[in-house]
N, C-alpha and C positions, 0 to 999 in steps of 0.2 A: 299670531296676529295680535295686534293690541285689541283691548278690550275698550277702544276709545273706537275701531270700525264698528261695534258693536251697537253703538247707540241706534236705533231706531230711528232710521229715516224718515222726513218728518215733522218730527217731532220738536217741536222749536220751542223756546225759554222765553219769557217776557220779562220785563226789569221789576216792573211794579203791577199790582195789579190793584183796581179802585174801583170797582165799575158798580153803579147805582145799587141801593137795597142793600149794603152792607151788613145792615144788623143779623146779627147770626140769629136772633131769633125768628129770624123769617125761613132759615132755610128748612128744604123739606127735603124728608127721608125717604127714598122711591122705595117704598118696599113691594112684593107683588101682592098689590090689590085692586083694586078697581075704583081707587078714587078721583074725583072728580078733578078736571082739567083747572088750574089754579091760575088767575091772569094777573101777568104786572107791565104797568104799563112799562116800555122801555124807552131809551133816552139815546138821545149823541153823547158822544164823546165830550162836547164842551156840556152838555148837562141840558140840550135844548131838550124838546119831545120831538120823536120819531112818529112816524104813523104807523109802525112794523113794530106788532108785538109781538112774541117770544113765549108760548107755555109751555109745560112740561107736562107730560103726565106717563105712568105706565101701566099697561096692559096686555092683554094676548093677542097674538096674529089674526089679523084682520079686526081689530077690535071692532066692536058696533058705535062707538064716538067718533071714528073715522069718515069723514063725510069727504073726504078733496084730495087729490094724486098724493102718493105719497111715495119717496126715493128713499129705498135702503139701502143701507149701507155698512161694510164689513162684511159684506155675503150674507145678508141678515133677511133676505127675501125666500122661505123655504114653503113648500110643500108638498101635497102626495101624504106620508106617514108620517111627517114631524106631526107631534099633538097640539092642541089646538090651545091648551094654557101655557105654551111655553111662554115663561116672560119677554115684553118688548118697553124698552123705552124710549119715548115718542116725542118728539120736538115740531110743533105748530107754528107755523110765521102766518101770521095774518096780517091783512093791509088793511087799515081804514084812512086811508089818506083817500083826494082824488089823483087823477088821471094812474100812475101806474111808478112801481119801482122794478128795478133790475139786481136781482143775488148776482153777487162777485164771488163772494168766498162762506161757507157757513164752516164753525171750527168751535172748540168747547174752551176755555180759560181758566185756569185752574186757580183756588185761593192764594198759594202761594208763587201765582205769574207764570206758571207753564201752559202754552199754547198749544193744541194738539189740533195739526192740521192732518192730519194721516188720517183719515176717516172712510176711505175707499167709497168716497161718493162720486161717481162719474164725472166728470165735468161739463157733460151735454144735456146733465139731469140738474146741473143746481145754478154751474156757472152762466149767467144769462138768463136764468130764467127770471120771465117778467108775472108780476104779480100786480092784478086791477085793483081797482076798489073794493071793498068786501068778499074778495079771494082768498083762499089758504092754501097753503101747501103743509105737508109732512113729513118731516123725515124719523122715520127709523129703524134703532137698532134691535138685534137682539143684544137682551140684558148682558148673558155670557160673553160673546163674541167683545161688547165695547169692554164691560171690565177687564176683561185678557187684556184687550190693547194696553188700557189706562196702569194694569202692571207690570209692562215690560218698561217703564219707565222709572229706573231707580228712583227711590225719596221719597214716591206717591203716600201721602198719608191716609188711612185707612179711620173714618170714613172718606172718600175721593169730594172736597167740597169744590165746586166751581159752578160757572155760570153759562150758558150758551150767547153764542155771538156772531151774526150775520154783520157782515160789509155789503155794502151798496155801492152803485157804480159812481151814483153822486156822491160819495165818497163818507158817507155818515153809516156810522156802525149803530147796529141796535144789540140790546146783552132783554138775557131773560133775567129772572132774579136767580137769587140763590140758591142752590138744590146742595144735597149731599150723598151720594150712593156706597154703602156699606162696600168693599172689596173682597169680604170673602163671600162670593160667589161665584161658581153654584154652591150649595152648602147640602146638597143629598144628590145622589143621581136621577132623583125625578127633574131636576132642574139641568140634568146636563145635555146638550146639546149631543154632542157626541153618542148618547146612548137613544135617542130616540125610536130609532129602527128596531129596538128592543123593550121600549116601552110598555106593552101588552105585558110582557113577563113582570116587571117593576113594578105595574098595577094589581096585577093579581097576586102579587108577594104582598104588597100591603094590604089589598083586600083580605086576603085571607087573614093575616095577621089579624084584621082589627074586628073579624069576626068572631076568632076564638078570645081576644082580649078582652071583646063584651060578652062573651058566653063567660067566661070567668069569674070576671067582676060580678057580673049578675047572678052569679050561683055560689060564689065563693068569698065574695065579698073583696080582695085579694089576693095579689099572686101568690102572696108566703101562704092563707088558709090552705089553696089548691095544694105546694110543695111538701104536704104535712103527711105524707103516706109514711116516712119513718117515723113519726108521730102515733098511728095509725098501728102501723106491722113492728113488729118485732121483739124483745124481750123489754118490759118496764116494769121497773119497781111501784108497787101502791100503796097506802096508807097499810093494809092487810097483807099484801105480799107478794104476791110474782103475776103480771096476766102476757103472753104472747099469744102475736096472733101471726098469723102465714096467709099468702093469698097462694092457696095450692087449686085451682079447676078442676085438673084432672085428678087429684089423689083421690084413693078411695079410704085410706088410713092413714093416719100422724099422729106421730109419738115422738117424745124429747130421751134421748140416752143423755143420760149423766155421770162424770167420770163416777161422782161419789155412789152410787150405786151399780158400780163397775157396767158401767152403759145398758145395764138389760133391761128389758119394758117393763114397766110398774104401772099399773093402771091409772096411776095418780096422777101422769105426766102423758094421759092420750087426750089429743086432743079431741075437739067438738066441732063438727061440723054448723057454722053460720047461715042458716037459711041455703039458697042456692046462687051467689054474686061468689062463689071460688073460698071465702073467707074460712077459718079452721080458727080456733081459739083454745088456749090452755091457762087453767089460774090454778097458783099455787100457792101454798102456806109459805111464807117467811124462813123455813128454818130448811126448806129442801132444796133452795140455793143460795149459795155464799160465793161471796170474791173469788175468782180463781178456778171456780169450777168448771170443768171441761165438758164441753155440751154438746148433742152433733142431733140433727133431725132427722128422724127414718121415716118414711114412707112407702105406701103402695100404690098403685094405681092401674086400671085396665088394662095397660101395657105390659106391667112387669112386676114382679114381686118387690119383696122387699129390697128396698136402697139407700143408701145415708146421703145426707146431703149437709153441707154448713150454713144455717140459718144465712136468709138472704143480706139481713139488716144486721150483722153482727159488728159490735165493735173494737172488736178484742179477737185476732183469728192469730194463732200462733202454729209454724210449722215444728214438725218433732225433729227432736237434736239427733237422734238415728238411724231413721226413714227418712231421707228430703223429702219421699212424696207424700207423707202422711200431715194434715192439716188437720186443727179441730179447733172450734170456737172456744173460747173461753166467758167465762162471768165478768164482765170490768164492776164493781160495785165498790167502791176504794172507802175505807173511812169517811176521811176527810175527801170530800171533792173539791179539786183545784179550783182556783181563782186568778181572774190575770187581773194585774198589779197595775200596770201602763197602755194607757190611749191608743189606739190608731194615730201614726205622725199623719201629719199633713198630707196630702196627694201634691204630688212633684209636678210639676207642667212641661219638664221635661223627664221622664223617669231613665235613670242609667242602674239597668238590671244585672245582677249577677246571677248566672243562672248554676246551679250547684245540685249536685246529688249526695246525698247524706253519707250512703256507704262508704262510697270512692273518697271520698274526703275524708278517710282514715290518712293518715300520716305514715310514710316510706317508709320509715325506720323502725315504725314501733307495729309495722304488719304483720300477721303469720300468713300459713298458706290458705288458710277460711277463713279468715278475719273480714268485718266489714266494718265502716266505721257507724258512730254513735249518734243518737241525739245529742246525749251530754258533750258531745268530745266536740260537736256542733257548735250547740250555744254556748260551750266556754275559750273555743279555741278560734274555732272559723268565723264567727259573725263577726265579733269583733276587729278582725281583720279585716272582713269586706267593708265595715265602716270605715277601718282607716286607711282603703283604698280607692274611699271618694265615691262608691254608689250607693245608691237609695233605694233599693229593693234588692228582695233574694228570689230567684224563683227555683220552685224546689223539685225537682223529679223524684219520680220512683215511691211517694209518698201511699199512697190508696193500697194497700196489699197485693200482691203479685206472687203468684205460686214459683215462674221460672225467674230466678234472679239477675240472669244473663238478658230477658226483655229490658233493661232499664227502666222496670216500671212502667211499659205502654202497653202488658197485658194484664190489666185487673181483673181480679176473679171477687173482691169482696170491697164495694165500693162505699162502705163506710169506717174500714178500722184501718187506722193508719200503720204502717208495715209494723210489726215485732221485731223483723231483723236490726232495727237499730235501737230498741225502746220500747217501754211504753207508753201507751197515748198520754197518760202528763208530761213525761218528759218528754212527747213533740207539742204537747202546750205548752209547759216550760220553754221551748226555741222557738217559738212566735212571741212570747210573750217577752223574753228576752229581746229578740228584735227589735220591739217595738218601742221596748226603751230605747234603745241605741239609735231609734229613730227609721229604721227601714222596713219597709214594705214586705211583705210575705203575699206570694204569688204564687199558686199551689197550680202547679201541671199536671189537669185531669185529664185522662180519658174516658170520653162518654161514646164512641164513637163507634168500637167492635169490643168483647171479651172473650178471654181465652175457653177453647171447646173444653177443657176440664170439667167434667160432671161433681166428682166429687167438693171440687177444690172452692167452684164457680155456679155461674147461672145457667148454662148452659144444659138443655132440659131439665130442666128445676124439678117440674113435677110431668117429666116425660115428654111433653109439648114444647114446640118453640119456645112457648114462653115468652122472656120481651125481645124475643129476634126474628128477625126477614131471613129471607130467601134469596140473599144477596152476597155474591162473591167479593173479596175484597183481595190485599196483596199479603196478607199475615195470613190468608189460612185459618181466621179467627172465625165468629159468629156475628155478626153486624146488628144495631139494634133494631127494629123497629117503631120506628116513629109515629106511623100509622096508628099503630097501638096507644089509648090513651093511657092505657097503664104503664106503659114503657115512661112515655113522657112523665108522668107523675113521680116514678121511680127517681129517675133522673134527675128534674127539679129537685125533687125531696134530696138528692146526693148534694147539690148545691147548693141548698140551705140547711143543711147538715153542715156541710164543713165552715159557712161563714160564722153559724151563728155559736159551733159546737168550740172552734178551736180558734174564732174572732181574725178571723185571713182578710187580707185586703181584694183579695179579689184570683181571677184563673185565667192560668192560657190553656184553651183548649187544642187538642191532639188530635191530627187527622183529618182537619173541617173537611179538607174534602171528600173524604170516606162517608160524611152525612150529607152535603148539599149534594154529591151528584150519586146519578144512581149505579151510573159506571166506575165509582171513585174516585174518576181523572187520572188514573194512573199510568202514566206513558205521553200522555198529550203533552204537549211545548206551549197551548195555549199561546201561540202567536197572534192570536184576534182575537177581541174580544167576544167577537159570538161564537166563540168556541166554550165561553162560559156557559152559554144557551145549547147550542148544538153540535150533537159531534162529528165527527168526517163522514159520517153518513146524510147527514141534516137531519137528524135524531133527534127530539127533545129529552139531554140528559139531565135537567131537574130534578132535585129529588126536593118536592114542595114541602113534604112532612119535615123533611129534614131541617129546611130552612127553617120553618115554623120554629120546629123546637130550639134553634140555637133565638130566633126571637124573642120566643119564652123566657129561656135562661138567661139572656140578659137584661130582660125589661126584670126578672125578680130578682137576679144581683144587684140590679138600680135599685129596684126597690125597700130592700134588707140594708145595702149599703150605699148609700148614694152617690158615695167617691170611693167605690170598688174601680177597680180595675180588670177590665178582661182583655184577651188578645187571642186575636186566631192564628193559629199556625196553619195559614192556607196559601197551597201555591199557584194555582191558578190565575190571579186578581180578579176575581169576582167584584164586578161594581156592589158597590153599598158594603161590602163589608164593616165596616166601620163609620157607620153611618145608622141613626135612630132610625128602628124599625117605622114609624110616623112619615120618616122621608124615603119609605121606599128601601130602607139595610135592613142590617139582622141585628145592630145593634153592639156592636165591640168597641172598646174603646180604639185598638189597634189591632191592624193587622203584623205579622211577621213578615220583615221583607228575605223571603225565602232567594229570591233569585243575584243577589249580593254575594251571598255565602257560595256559592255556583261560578257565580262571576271569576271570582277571586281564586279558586281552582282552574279554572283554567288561565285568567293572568300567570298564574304562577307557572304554571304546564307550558303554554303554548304563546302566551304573549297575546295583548289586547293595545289597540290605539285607544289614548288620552280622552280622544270626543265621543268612544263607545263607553271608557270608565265614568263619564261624567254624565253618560244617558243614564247608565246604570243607575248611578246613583241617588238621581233626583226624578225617576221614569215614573213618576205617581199622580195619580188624579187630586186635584187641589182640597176637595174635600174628605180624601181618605189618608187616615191619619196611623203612619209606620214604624216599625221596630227595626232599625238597621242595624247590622253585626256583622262580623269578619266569618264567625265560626259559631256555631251552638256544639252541644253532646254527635250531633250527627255529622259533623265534620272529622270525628275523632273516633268513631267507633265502626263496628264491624267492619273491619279491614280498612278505614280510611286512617291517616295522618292526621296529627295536628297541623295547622296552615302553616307553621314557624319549622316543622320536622320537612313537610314537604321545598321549603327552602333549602335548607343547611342538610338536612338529613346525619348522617353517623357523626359527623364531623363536632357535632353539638356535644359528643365523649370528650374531645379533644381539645377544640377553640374557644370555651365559651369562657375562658380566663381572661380577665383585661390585659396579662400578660402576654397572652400569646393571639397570634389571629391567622387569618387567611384569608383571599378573596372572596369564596364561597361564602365562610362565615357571615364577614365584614358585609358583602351584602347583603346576603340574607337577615342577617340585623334591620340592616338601614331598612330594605324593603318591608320588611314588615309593621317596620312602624308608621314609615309612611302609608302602607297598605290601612291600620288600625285609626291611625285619625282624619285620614280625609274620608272615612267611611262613619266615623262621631260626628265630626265638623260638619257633614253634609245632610244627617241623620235628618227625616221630615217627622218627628215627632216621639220617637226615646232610640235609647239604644244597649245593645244587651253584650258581656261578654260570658263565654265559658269559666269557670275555674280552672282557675292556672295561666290561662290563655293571657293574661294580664302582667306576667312576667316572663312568655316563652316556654310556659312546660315542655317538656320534648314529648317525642313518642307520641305512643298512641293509648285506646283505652279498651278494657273486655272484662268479663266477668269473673277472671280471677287473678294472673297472675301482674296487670299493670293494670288495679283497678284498686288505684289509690294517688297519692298527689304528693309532690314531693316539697312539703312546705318549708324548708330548710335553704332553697335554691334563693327566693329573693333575700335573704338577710346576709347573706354572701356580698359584701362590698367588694370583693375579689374577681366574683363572675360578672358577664354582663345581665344576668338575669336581675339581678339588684339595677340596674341603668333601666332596663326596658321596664322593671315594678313602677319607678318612678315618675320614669316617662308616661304611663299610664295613668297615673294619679293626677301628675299635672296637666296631662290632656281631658278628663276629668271635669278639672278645676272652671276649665274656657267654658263649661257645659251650664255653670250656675247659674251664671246675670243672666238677663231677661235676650241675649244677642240670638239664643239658638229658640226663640219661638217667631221670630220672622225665616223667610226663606233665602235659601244661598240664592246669590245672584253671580252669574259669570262676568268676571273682569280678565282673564286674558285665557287663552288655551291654545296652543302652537303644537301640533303633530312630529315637525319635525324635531324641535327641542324637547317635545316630550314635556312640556311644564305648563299646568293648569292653574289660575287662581280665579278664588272669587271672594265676595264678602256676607258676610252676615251681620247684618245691624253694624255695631262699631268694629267687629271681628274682623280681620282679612288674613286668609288662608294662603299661602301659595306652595305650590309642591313641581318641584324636578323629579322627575322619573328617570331622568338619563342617566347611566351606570358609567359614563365614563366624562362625559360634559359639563363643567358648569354654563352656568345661566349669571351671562353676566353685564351688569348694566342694565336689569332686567327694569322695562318703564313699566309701570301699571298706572290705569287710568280709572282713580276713585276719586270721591266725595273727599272734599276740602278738610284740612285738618293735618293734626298733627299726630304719625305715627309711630307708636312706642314698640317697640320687639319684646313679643311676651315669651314665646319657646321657640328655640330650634331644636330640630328631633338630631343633630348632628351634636348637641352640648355634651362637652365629656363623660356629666353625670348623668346622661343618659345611654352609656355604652356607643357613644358617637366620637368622632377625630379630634372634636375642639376646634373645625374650622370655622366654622358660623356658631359661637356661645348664644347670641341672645341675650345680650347683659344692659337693657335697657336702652340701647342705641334709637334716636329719634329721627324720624323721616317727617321732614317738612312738605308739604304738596306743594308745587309750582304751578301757577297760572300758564295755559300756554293757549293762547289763540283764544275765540268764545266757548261758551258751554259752563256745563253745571261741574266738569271733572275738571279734577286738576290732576298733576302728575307725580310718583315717588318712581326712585330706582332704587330696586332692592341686589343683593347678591345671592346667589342657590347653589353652594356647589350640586356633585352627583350626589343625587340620593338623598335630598335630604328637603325638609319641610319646615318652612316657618308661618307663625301665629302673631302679627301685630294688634294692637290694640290704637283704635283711633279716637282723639279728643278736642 
C-alpha cells in the first residue's frame, strides 16, 4: 500500500496561517504545573472582537479550576486507578456576549497551517452545543493521548506551536492565543498513560530511591564519598609503607602469605582485629613488599580451619602458567605510574558501538593452540581499525578477571584487576588511553549481577558466610549478590568508581539486569505484557526492590563522577523506566539493549517473518526509552550458536565468498544480510552496536579455544566479498553522523505482498525489497517535497552486489499530485536489495 493511504484521517492542511497574537513572545509553554488560566481576548476572522474567549491551561484530572461540563476527548476521560496527577490539557470557551452562541466545530491550527480536526470529540457533545451569557464549557485532553495524535503527523515541529479554534454557527471563528507544547512526551513512565495500572510499583521505586539518596547525601556527603570502600579495604601504599584492611565477620584469624617469604606466617603480616564492625587491619614497613610480589590471605574462622583466599580488592590477580586452577594476587606498585595523555572525546548522540573481546581478537594466522590475544596487539592493531570503520565506541568484554576463560568473562571472581591473560593493567590503560585519542568511547562490560562459587579464586564465602550473596537461584549455577546487604552495595559502587576513575572509562553495560531486578531472574518468560514486569504467571510480585535500588545507585554515581558516561542494560524483559532518570520513576541507564532484534532476526532467517512484524520489531519501544539495536552481539555466536551471515550461507562461505565465483545460496545470503544489517541501523531508536567481525561477514562461530580468534585478513581481500560487505558497513555508518538518525523513522510505504518496506528519517529515506525473486518496479513513494539524491545501494558492486541499482547520484524530483503536504518519487528495487536517498 502506498504510504500516501497512510496519512491520518482528518487531518487537514491550511494555506496560511495569521490568526491574532502572533508575537511569539506571547506563547506559552504547557508544561505540567498548575498554573494559572491565562486570558486573551479572541477575534473574527476579519479582526472584529468575538464575545467567545478561548484559554488554555494545564492540569490534573478533575482539576479544582474546573467549574462547567467539560467534553473529553481522544478517550481522555479516565478513572477508577489512573492517578490523580496525570497530566491534562484544558481548552475553556467562555461567552460574555448576550443572548447565546452555537459550537460548529472546535479544532487546534498549527503555526505552520495545519488543521487538526481528528480530535475524537463526539459530535453531540460539541457540535450544537449552545453557550449563554457568562457560560463555559471545557474541553479536555489528556497531555499524552493529544501529543500521540499531534506526532503522527509528519513535519510536526517540536516544540508543537499553534492556536486553538472554535467556529460558530453564525459563521465567525474565535482562535485562543498562542501556546506551544514540547512533543517529547511522556518523558518517564510516571507520565505514561499506559502504565498507570502499575503505578503503585513506579511510586514506590522512586520513593524508595529518593529515600536512600537523602540517607546518602546526608551522611556521606556524595555518592563517590559512599563508593569509597576500595578506598577503605585493601592493600595501599603510605607515606611509611603498607596498611591493608579486610572486612572478614566471621574470621577468627588473618594473616598475608607472601611469595617472598615462601608464603609461611610471620607474625609481622597477622593481622589486627578492628573493634567489632568485621574490619581486620595489617601495616607494614616499606621493604616487606615490592612490585610483583605474590600475596594470598589465610584465614580461620568458627567454621573451618585454616583456608586461603585472594584479597577481595586486589588489582593485579594472575593465573599460574601450570596449574590453570591455581591463582594468586599479585603487588601492582610499578615505578613509574601511568598517565593518560588524551581527553574523553565528546559523547556521540547517536553512539555506533563496536563491541570486542580482547582475547578472540588475536589474529588467524599468528594463533597457537593457548594463545589469546593482547592488550598491545589491541591498541596497536584493532582500534585503529574499528576507527577506520566508522564507530565511536568500543565495548569491551571479558575485562574484570575471570578464573574460567571459556565464561567470556560473565564469571568474575576478582572485580577490581583487569584480566592478566592479555596484559597488564597499564597496558589496558595504555588501550583506553589510546582510544581516546582516536577519539572513541571505551565501554567496559561488567558484571555485577552473580559471581562464580569459586572459593579460592572468588568471593564466594569469603570468610565462610554468604558474605555479599542471597539465597537466590539463578541460570549460571553462580552465587547472586545481595542487595539487601549494605555492604554488598558499597562493594559494588566502589567497583564502579574504581574502574571510571582508575582506567578513565567512558562509562558500562551491565550484565544480566535481569538476574538483579527480578527475584526470579525472568528466566524463561516471553514477557508478552507488560505486567509481567511486575507479576509472574502466578500473580506473584517478582520485584526485586533492592535490586532495582542498586542499579539506581550505580547510575545516579556514574552521573555523578562522569557526567557524559554512558551506561546500558542488557535487559530483556522491557522493564518500563529502564532508561529513564531514577527522579522520573527509572533506574537511570542511558540505554537499554534491544535484546529481542537479535531473536527476531534468528528466526527471520530460520523460518520467515512478514514485512509489518519486521517493522514492529524494529521500532516496538516506548517513546521515552532510549535503545541499542544490533543484528548480533557475542551471544549470537557462541555456545553452540552461528554467526547470523554462517546461518545464511553456511559451508558454502569455504567456497563462494570470491567475487569470482557464486551461487544462489551465497548470492543471497550476501544480499540478505545486509539488508538484514541496515534497516536494523537506519531504524535504530537511539545507538547501535555491532560484534567483531560481524561488519565484514566473519564465518563460523566462536568458543574458547580452537575458533576463538578473528580472521582479520578477510576484509583486505578485494577479491572476496568480505572486502564489499567491510564497506558496505562503513558506508552504512556514514548515514549515521548528520543530525537525520536523532528524529524517528516514520513509515512511507509497507506492502506484504511485495515484501518492500520504506520509510524516512529527517532528510533520510530508506527503502528495502525483501523479495528473493521480484523487483519493485515503478515503485511510488509518498514524502515531503524536495529533491531526492541516491546515496547507497546495498546492490553496488563495491559492495559484493550485481551492479543493478549503483547508486551513482541519480536525482528523484517529487511530483505534485492532487492536495496534501506529499508529493511523489518512483524509485526502482530489484530482489534483495536496499536503497538510502538523501532529500534537499
Amino acid at each position: 500500500m502506498s504510504s500516501r493511504r497512510n496519512l491520518r484521517q482528518g487531518v487537514k492542511f491550511a494555506r496560511s496561517f495569521k490568526p491574532p497574537h502572533e508575537d511569539k513572545g506571547e506563547s506559552e509553554n504547557l508544561i505540567p504545573q498548575s498554573e494559572p488560566a491565562r486570558t486573551s481576548r479572541s477575534k473574527a476572522d476579519d479582526g472584529g472582537d468575538t464575545p467567545l474567549d478561548i484559554t488554555v491551561f494545564s492540569g490534573i484530572h478533575n482539576d479544582p479550576r474546573i467549574d462547567s461540563p467539560v467534553v473529553y476527548g481522544l478517550g481522555s476521560y479516565v478513572r477508577g486507578y489512573f492517578p490523580p496527577d496525570l497530566d491534562y490539557i484544558y481548552f475553556s470557551l467562555t461567552y460574555n456576549g448576550g443572548g447565546s452562541v452555537t459550537v460548529e466545530e472546535f479544532y487546534l491550527k498549527s503555526e505552520d497551517g495545519g488543521i487538526f480536526w481528528d480530535l475524537d470529540l463526539k459530535d453531540d457533545k460539541i457540535r450544537g452545543y449552545t453557550l449563554k451569557a457568562g457560560h463555559k464549557l471545557i474541553i479536555g485532553f489528556l497531555r499524552e493521548l493529544l501529543i500521540r495524535k499531534i506526532r503522527w503527523c509528519y513535519g510536526v515541529k517540536d516544540p508543537f506551536v499553534f492556536c486553538a479554534a472554535c467556529n460558530l454557527r453564525d459563521g465567525r471563528t474565535s482562535f485562543s492565543n498562542i501556546f506551544s507544547i514540547p512533543l517529547a512526551y511522556p518523558a518517564n513512565p510516571l507520565q505514561d498513560v499506559e502504565l498507570t495500572k502499575y503505578r503503585h510499583f513506579l511510586d514506590r521505586r522512586l520513593a524508595i530511591y529518593k529515600k536512600e539518596e537523602e540517607r546518602i547525601l546526608k551522611e556521606y556527603g556524595s555518592f563517590a564519598n559512599y563508593a569509597n570502600l576500595h578506598k577503605e579495604l585493601g592493600l595501599h601504599k603510605t607515606v611509611d609503607g603498607w596498611i591493608m584492611r579486610e572486612w572478614l565477620p566471621a574470621a577468627t584469624d588473618a594473616w598475608l602469605a607472601v611469595s617472598d617469604f615462601n608464603f609461611k606466617r610471620d607474625e609481622r603480616f597477622v593481622f589486627k582485629r578492628i573493634g567489632f564492625s568485621g574490619y581486620w587491619e595489617l601495616k607494614l614497613d616499606k621493604e616487606l613488599l615490592k612490585h610483583g610480589s605474590y600475596i594470598e590471605l589465610r584465614l580461620s574462622s568458627l567454621h573451618s580451619g585454616e583456608f586461603k583466599r585472594i584479597p577481595a580488592f586486589s588489582n593485579w590477580v594472575e593465573q599460574d602458567r601450570f596449574i590453570e586452577e591455581q591463582w594468586c594476587a599479585r603487588v601492582w606498585d610499578p615505578p613509574k605510574k601511568f598517565k593518560f595523555r588524551h581527553p574523553k572525546p565528546k559523547r556521540e548522540v547517536f553512539p555506533c558501538i563496536y563491541e570486542a573481546h580482547v582475547g578472540i581478537a588475536q589474529d588467524y594466522r599468528s594463533r597457537t593452540e593457548k594463545s589469546v590475544g593482547s592488550y598491545k596487539y589491541f591498541t596497536d592493531e584493532i582500534l585503529p581499525y574499528i576507527k577506520e570503520c566508522g564507530y565511536t565506541a568500543v565495548q569491551l568484554m571479558a575485562i574484570p578477571e575471570h578464573p574460567l576463560y571459556k565464561s567470556f568473562g560473565y564469571q568474575v571472581a576478582n572485580f577490581f584487576a583487569p584480566s592478566s591473560r592479555f596484559g597488564t593493567p597499564d597496558e589496558f590503560a595504555a588501550l583506553v588511553d589510546r582510544a581516546h585519542e582516536l577519539g572513541l568511547a571505551v565501554i567496559l562490560d561488567i558484571t555485577q549481577s552473580h559471581s562464580p562459587s569459586n572459593t579460592e579464586q572468588g568471593l564466594a564465602s569469603y570468610d565462610t558466610t554468604p558474605y555479599f550473596f542471597a539465597d537466590k537461584d539463578n541460570q549460571w549455577g553462580t552465587r547472586s549478590f545481595d542487595y539487601n546487604n549494605p555492604m554488598t552495595r558499597r562493594f559494588l559502587l566502589s567497583n564502579c568508581r574504581y574502574w571510571l576513575e582508575e582506567y578513565n572509562l567512558d562509562g558500562f553495560r551491565f550484565d544480566a539486569v535481569g538476574n538483579m531486578i527480578y527475584v526470579d531472574h525472568g528466566f524463561g518468560d516471553d514477557f508478552n505484557d507488560v505486567g509481567r514486569c511486575f507479576y509472574n504467571e502466578g500473580g506473584r510480585i517478582r520485584t526485586d526492590e533492592a535490586g532495582v535500588l542498586y542499579l539506581c545507585l550505580a547510575n545516579a554515581l556514574t552521573k555523578e563522577i562522569y557526567k557524559d558516561s554512558i551506561t546500558i542494560a542488557e535487559e530483556f524483559s522491557g522493564m518500563p523506566g529502564i532508561s529513564s532518570p531514577p527522579g522520573g520513576g527509572g533506574l537511570g541507564f542511558d540505554y537499554r539493549f534491544a535484546m529481542g532484534i537479535p531473536d527476531f532476526w534468528g528466526k527471520f532467517i530460520k523460518e520467515g517473518r512478514s514485512v509489518g512484524t519486521l517493522w514492529y520489531e524494529m521500532i516496538n519501544f516506548r517513546s521515552y526509552e532510549r535503545s541499542i539495536s544490533y543484528v548480533a552481539s557475542h551471544d549470537q555466536s557462541i555456545n553452540g550458536h552461528d554467526a547470523m551471515i554462517w546461518r545464511l550461507i553456511g559451508d558454502e562461505m569455504y567456497a563462494n565468498m570470491s567475487v569470482f565465483t557464486d551461487s544462489w545460496k551465497t548470492s543471497r545470503g550476501v544480499a540478505l544480510y545486509k539488508l538484514i544489517r541496515l534497516v536494523t541501523l537506519s531504524s535504530a531508536l537511539g545507538g547501535y552496536m555491532s560484534f567483531m567481525g560481524d561488519e565484514f561477514g566473519h564465518p563460523e562461530w566462536i568458543d574458547a579455544a580452537e575458533y576463538a580468534h578473528r580472521q582479520w585478513h578477510l576484509p583486505k581481500r578485494t577479491d572476496l566479498k568480505y572486502h564489499g560487505l567491510a564497506q558496505f558497513d562503513k558506508d552504512s555508518l556514514a548515514l549515521a553522523k548528520g543530525g537525520d538518525f536523532l528524529k524517528r523513522p516514520e513509515l512511507r510505504y509497507l506492502d506484504e505482498e511485495k515484501r518492500v518496506l520504506a520509510f524516512s528519517r529527517g532528510d533520510l529515506l530508506f527503502a528495502f525489497n525483501f523479495h528473493e525473486t521480484e523487483a519493485a518496479r515503478d515503485l511510488a513513494l509518498w514524502i515531503p517535497p524536495g529533491k531526492y539524491t541516491e546515496l547507497l545501494s546495498s546492490d553496488a558492486s563495491i559492495y559484493a552486489g550485481h551492479g543493478n541499482l549503483e547508486a551513482d547520484g541519480t536525482e528523484h524530483f517529487s511530483a505534485q499530485e492532487g492536495e496534501g503536504v506529499f508529493q511523489k518519487i518512483t524509485v526502482y528495487l530489484p530482489p534483495l536489495v536496499a536503497l538510502a536517498l538523501k532529500r534537499s
